[in-house]
Every structure is written in C-alpha cells, then in structure tokens.
C-alpha positions, 0 to 999 in steps of 0.5 A: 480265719479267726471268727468274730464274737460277739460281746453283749450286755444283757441284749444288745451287741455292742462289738465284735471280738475275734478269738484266738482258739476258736477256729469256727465261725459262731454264725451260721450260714442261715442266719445269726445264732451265736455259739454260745460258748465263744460269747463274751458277755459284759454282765459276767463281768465283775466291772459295776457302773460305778466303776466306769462312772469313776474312771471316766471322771478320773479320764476327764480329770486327767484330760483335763490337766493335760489341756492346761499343761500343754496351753501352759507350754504353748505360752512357754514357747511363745515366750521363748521365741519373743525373748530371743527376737527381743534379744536379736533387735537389742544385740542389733541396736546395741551395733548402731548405740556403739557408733558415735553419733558424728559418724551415724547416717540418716539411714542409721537413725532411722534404723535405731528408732525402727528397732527401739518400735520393734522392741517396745511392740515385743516387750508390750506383746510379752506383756500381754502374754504374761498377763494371760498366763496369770490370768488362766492360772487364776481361771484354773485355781478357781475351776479346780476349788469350785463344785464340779457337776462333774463329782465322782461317783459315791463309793460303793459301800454307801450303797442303799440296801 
C-alpha cells in the first residue's frame, strides 16, 4: 500500500499526495505526526502568487474565448439546419410551381401557400438569428477593448522593495 503525504503551505494541509518510493505510512498509529522527510510543502515551492494569480487570469481568458466560440458554433449549427429545412420546402414548392395551374387541385394550393408561410417564418428566424450573431459579436469586441477588473497581475520586477 502506497501512503498518503501530506502537502502544506506554511500550517494547514490542503491535499493528500501518495508516494510512490515510500512504502510506510508518515502517520502513526497513535495519532498524526507526519514524517517529515515524505511531506511535500508548497512553501519550497519556487511558484509565487503572482505566478498563480497569472495563470488564473490566462485560465479565465481562455475559458472565456471558449464559451464565445462554442456559442458562436451553436449559431452555426442553428444556421445550418434552418438552410437545409429552408432548402426541403423550397425544392418541395418548386414541385408544385412546376404544375400548371389548370392541372393544380385545391389541395395543391392550398399546400403552395402552406409552404411559402413556412419559409417566410424559416427566412424571418434566420434572420433574427444572424441579428443575434452580429450583435454578441459587437457585445464581445466591446467586452474585449473595455477595462476588465479582472487585469493581470504587475510583473514581478516592478515590485516595491
């Protein structure tokens, strides 16, 4: 059995690591008193909070240009499946546009003015939809040019001694 270490930043354990060379547990019996020599401390660590402090904004950035990419697919899916219902109907009206009108039914009439409503509401969603395209990509180029209060953290030689 591998045993648990314990990781700590100045006192308080945050996570348990197991180790793979040690082969005795750094607890004992009576109670917890680490073995010192299989601890694994975060204060040895060359890692500063500045460092952590940027890769969580660099984290957020990217989570962040991930969430408008995949709405930005979603709408492209969206798009995609009006075109090709719009594309059915209009294949299907062209069928009964072909028919000349002394050989059309009452029934076929009727379906020609069913189809054109249908397409007219596709085209009109589509067109909402395009609208709301345009309008989260201005949404996004206004958020990415305006202050963020979420600002990267200074450099570290600009430090105050």
């Amino acid at each position: 059995m591998i045993p648990q270490v314990e990781v700590r930043t100045l006192c308080r354990p945050l996570k348990f690591f197991r180790t793979k060379n040690s082969h005795q547990s750094c607890w004992k019996k009576e109670g917890p008193s680490p073995n010192w020599d299989d601890v694994v401390s975060m204060a040895d660590s060359t890692v500063t909070a500045d460092d952590i402090e940027g890769e969580l904004f660099k984290i957020e950035r990217i989570r962040d240009i991930l969430v408008r990419r995949e709405s930005e697919l979603r709408y492209m899916m969206d798009d995609i499946q009006l075109c090709k219902e719009i594309t059915r109907l209009k294949k299907e009206l062209h069928k009964l546009v072909s028919i000349p009108d002394k050989d059309k039914s009452a029934e076929d009439r009727q379906k020609e003015d069913e189809l054109l409503q249908q397409i007219h509401k596709l085209v009109e969603t589509r067109d909402f939809l395009v609208d709301d395209v345009e309008f989260e990509r201005l949404r996004s180029a206004v958020a990415s040019r305006a202050p963020s209060c979420r600002q990267e953290p200074k450099s570290k030689t600009h430090r105050p001694s």
